[in-house]
N, C-alpha and C positions, 0 to 999 in steps of 0.2 A: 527368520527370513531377512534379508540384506537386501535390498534393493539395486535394480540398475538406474542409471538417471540420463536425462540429456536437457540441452536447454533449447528453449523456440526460440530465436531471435528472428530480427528484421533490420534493414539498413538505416530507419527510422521509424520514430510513431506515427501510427494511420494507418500502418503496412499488412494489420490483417493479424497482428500475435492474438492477440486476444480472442479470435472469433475459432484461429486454427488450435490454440491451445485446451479453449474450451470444446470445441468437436473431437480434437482426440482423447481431454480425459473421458467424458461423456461415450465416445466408441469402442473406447476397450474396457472401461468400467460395463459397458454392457455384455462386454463378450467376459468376462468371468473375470478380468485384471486386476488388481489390486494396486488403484495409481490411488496418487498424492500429487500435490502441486504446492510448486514458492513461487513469492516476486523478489523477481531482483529488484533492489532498491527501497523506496520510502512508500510506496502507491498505498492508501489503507481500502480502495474502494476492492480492488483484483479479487484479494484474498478471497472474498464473500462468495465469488461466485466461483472462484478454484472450489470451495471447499461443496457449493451446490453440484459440481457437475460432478468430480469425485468421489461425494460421498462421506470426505475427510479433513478433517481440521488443514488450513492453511494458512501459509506463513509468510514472512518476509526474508528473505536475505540482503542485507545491503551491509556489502565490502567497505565502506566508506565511515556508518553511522555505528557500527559494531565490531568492537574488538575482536581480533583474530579467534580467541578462545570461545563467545558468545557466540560467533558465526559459525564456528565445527560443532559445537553443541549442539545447534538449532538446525543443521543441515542431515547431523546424527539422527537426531531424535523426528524429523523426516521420513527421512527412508529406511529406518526401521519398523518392518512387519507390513512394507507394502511391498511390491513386486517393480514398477515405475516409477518413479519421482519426475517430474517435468516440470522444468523451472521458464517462467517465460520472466523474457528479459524488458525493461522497462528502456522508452526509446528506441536508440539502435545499438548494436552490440556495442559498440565501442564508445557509448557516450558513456560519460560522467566529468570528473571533477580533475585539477590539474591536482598532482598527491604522489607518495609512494606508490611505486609498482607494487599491484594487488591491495591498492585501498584508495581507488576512486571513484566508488560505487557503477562502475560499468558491470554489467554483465558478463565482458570477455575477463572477467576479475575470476570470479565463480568458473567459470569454463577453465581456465587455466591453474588455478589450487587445486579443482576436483576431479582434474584432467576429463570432461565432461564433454561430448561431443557435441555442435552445434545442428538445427535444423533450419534452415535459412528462410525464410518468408519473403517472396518477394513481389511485391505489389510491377505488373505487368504494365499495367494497362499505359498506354505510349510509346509504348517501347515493345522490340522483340528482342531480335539479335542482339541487343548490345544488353540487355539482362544479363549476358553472357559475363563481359567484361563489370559489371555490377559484382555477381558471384564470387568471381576470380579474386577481384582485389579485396574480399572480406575475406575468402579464404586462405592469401595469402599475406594479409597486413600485420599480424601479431605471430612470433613464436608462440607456441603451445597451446593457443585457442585453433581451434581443429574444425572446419565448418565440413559435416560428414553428406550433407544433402540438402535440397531444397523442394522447397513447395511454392507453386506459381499460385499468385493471388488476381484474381480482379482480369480474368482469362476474356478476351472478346469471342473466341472464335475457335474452331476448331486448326484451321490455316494458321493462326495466331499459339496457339499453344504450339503446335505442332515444330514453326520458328523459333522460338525462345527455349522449347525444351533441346532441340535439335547441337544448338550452341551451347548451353549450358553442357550437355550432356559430353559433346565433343572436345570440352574445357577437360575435362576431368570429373564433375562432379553430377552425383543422380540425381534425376528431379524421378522424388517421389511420389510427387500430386500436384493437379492442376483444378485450382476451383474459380469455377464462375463468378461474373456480378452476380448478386442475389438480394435483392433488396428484403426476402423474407426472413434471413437471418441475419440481419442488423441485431447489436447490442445496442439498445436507446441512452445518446451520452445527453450531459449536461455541463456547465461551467465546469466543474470541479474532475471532469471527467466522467465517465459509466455515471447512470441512473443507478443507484444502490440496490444488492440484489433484493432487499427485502422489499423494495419496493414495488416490484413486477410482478404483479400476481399471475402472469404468464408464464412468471420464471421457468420450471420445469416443462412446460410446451416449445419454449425456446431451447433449454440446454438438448431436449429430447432431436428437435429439428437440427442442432448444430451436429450432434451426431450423427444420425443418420446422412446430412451433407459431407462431412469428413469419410465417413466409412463408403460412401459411395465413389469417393474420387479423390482420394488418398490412402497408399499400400499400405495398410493399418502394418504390415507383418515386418515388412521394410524401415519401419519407423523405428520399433521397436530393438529390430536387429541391430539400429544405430549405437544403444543403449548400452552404455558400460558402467558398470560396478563404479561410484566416485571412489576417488581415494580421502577418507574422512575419518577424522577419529578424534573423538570426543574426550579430553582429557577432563580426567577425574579431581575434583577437588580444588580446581584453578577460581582465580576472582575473575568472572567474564567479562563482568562490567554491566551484567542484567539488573537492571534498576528493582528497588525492594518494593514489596506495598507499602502504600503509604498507611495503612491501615490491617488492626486483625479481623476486621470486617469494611468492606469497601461500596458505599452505597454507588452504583454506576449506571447513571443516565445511560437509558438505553430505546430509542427509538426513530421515527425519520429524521427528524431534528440532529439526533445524539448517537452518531453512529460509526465513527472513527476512531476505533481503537487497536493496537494491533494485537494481532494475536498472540504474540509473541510474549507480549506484556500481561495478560491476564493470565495464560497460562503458568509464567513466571510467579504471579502471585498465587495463585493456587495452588503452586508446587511447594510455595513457601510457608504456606496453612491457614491464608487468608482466604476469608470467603468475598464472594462475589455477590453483591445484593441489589439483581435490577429493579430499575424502577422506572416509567415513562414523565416526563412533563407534559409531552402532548396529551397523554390520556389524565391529568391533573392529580397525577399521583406527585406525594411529596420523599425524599427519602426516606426512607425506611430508619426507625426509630434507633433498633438494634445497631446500626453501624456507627462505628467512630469516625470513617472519615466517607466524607462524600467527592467524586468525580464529576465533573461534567467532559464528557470526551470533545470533540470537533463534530462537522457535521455539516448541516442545512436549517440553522438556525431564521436566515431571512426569508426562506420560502414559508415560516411558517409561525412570523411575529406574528401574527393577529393571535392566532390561538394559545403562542404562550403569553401575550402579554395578559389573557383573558383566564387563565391559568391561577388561580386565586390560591386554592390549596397549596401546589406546585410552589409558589413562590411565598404565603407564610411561611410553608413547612421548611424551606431552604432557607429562611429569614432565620429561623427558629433553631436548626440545626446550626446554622454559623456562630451561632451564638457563645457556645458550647463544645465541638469539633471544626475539625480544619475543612472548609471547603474551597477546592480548587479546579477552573476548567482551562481547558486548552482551546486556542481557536474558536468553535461557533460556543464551546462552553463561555469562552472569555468574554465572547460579546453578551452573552445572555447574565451573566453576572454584573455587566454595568447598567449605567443608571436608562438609556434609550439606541434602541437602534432601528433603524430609520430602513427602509425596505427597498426592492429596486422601484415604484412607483412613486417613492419619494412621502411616503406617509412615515411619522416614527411611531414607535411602538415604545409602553414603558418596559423594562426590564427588571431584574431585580432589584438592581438598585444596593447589591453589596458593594461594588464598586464606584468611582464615580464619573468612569468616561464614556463617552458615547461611538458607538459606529456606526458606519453608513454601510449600503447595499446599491444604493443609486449611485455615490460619488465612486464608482469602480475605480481601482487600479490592483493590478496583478503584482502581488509578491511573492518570489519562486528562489527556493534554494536553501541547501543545506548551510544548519547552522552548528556552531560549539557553543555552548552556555557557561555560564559559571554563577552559581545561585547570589544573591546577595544577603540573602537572611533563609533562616529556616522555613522550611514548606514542603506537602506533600513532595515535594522530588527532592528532598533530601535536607539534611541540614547545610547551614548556611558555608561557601564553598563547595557546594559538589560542580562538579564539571563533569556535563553531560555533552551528548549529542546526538542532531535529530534534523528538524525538518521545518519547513512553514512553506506555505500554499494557502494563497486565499486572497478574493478580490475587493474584500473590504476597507475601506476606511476609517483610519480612527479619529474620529472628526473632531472630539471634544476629549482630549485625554485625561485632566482631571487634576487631582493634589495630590494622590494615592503615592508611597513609595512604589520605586520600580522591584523588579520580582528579582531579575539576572542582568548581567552582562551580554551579549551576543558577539559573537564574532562567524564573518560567511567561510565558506570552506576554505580559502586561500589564509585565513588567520588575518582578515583585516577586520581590524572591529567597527562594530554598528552603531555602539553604544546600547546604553541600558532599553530595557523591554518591561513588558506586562508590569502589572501591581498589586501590589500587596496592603491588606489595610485589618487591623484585628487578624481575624481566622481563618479570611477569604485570599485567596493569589489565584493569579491568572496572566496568559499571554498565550500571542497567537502561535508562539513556536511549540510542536510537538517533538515530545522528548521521546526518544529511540532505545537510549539504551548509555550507560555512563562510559567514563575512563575508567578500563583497567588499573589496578595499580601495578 
């Protein structure tokens, strides 16, 4: 079975993809459909709960951070043997990176390779009639991104739907659905964005309510009809640029703390014949003996120094393993391998202590944006030279950086360099950039 797909977009973040993506895989997954769902871009929090409302592993696509070959593979291996594929777009259709056309991680990147219809999302509320000319200019801003319909969000009124659909509809374009404020199915966010799904032990009472809101007042049948067959095909035997395990067995931090990884990337290693071997910090488990190399992924490391730094087993056992195998984390893994990190109320916390710099959670500052890497010594993401690309997100500071060698090179997505990043010391590396996926050769 071959899949149709379409992607939800919106004219920006806030606008409602998230809540409309997740109510219609959740409403047709209940009427008997067989959907799937990707993010467009870097997000690692989406997937979790694509894959809760679903039912099926979810992914990322981002035009930007994955070479052409990796992104058909990964879009293949999608919507093979479901019926829908629904890709909801990160921002608004047309944001991303200034780059080649079809690799500046927008959305309208994906819509236009897989010739893939758009569903438009559009946050209402201040506006009527001129939602109209909102519509119009996304639908006509790009050759070959195709915006096929829309869905009104954040609706006041009956009188009020009834004007914005009126206009849109007399543009040329359908409005498919019209939802309400609804304060009852709110997605609970946080800094980093979405409250993580595994965190919600409501989860399934909420994805259940977002359906039921979608299928009540949005043409589940009409959505669907949008849906065309992508144009995609996965060539055989190419170098994609999917980064290897770092290991034939991969010990991986996995719980509130340690929880950003993408999917993309595990499944890669499992395809490869490495195993996966989780383990929690928070519950004071140490890795796992059997594995050669150990992970610590990203996460919510400051919401929860007290408990790791009290974490005894948890961090001999990572003492212990470093000793002997490679251990490396990314992001909240990075902070939790150096020596203190300091919380938003301004208390520090000890750390491992493999490394030797410290961060903060109180001294906030936001750092946003795709990176290119180029290693400087051997480590979990390759030997020394590999050039990758990926991501950082995160409001930490690195307050006390240390004597440690740096890990890689950096450079932002326009190719201006950063200068060098994370550290390396013995067995241990770590930095705050999350690697995506390599350079092709």
């Amino acid at each position: 079975m071959f899949a149709r797909g379409l992607i939800v977009a919106a004219p920006r973040s806030g606008a409602g993809k998230t809540t409309v993506t997740l109510g219609l895989l959740a409403a047709l997954r209940q009427r008997g459909v067989a959907v799937r769902a990707a993010k467009s871009g870097p997000d690692y929090i989406d997937p979790a709960f694509h894959a809760a409302a679903s039912g099926a592993a979810g992914v990322n696509l981002d035009s930007w951070a994955m070479p052409p070959a990796l992104l058909d593979r990964l879009a293949a291996d999608a919507v093979r043997g479901a019926e829908l594929l629904v890709i909801e777009s990160a921002m608004g259709l047309f944001d991303g990176v200034d780059g080649p056309e079809g690799r500046t991680g927008a959305a309208a990147d994906l819509a236009a390779r897989y010739g893939l219809p758009v569903l438009l999302v559009l946050d209402v509320a201040g506006q009527a009639q001129s939602a109209a000319a909102v519509a119009v200019g996304f639908a006509t801003h790009r050759t070959g991104v195709q915006v096929a319909g829309v869905v009104l969000n954040r609706v006041g009124s009956e009188r009020h739907r009834a004007q914005a659909t009126g206009a849109i509809a007399a543009a040329g374009l359908p409005v498919l659905g019209s939802l309400s404020r609804d304060a009852g199915v709110a997605v609970p966010e946080r800094h980093l964005g979405l409250v993580q799904a595994r965190e919600l032990p409501e989860l399934a009472a909420l994805i259940a309510r977002l359906g039921e809101w979608v299928a009540r007042h949005v043409d589940l049948d009409a959505v669907v009809a949008l849906a065309t067959p992508p144009r995609v095909e996965a060539a055989a035997g190419t170098d994609t640029g999917a980064l290897p395990p770092p290991g034939r067995a991969v010990a991986l931090a996995q719980d509130a703390a340690f929880s950003f990884v993408y999917p993309h990337m595990l499944a890669g290693w499992r395809a490869a014949g490495a195993a996966v071997l989780p383990f929690s910090p928070l519950a004071d488990e140490a890795p796992p003996e059997e594995a050669d190399c150990c992970w610590l992924p990203g996460g919510y490391p400051e919401l929860h120094a007290a408990r790791l730094a009290a974490a005894e087993r948890f961090r001999a056992g990572l003492a212990r393993f470093a000793a002997s195998r490679p251990v490396h984390g990314e992001c909240g893994g990075f902070m939790v391998l150096g020596a203190r990190l300091q919380d938003e109320g301004g208390t520090w916390h000890e750390m491992a202590g493999l490394l030797p710099h410290a961060t903060s959670f109180a001294a906030r500052r936001m750092t946003l944006g795709y990176r290119a890497g180029t290693t400087l010594a051997d480590s979990p993401l390759g030997p020394a030279g590999t050039r990758l690309r990926g991501h950082e997100f995160h409001y930490a500071t690195l307050t006390e950086p240390g004597d440690a060698e740096p890990l890689l090179k950096l450079a932002d997505a326009a190719g201006r360099p950063l200068g060098a990043a994370g550290s390396r010391r013995g067995r241990v590396s770590g930095t705050f950039f999350h690697a995506i996926a390599g350079e092709a050769a």
